[in-house]
C-alpha positions in Angstrom: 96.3 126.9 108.1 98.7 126.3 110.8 101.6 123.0 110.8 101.8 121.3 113.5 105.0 118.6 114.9 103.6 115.7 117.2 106.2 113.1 118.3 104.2 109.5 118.2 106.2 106.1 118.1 106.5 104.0 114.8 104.1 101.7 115.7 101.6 104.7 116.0 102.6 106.3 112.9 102.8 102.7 110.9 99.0 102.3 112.7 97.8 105.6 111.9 99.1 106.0 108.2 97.1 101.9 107.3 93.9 103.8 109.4 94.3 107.0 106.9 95.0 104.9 103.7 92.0 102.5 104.3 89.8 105.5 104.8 91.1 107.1 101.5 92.5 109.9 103.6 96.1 111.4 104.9 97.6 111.2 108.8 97.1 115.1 108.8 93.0 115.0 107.7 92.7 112.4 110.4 94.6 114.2 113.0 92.7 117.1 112.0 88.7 115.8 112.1 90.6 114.5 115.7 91.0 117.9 116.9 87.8 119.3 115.6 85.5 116.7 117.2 88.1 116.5 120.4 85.5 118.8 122.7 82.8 116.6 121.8 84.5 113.4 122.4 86.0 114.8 126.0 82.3 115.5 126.7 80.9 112.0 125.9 83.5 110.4 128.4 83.5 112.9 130.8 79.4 111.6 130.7 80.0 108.2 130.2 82.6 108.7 133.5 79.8 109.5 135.3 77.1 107.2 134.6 75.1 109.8 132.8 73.4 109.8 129.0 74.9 112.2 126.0 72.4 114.0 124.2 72.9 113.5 120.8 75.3 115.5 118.5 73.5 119.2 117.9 73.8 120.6 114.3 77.5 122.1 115.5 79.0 119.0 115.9 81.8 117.8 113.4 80.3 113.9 113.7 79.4 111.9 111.3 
């Protein structure tokens, strides 16, 4: 596994760490699932951007 360094503001952080904690999570397992359902997401708006329907998520996807 690979460490990443990502610059946010405090606000973010402060925001992001109160999102983790009420999930039962850490900042990095969000970012993570983040990055592994990223493609999918881009591919929603890229079809909601365009007026068109999403299939629903195949048996790849990362969604739950």
């Amino acid at each position: 596994m690979r460490n990443i360094t990502v610059a946010v503001s405090d606000d973010s952080f402060r925001q992001a760490r109160i999102w983790a904690a009420k999930d039962d999570t850490s900042v990095s397992a969000v970012v993570q699932d983040l990055l592994l359902n990223l493609p999918g997401l881009a591919r929603v708006a890229r079809s909601f951007a365009a007026g068109m329907p999403t299939p629903p998520p195949g048996p790849d996807s990362h969604a739950q």
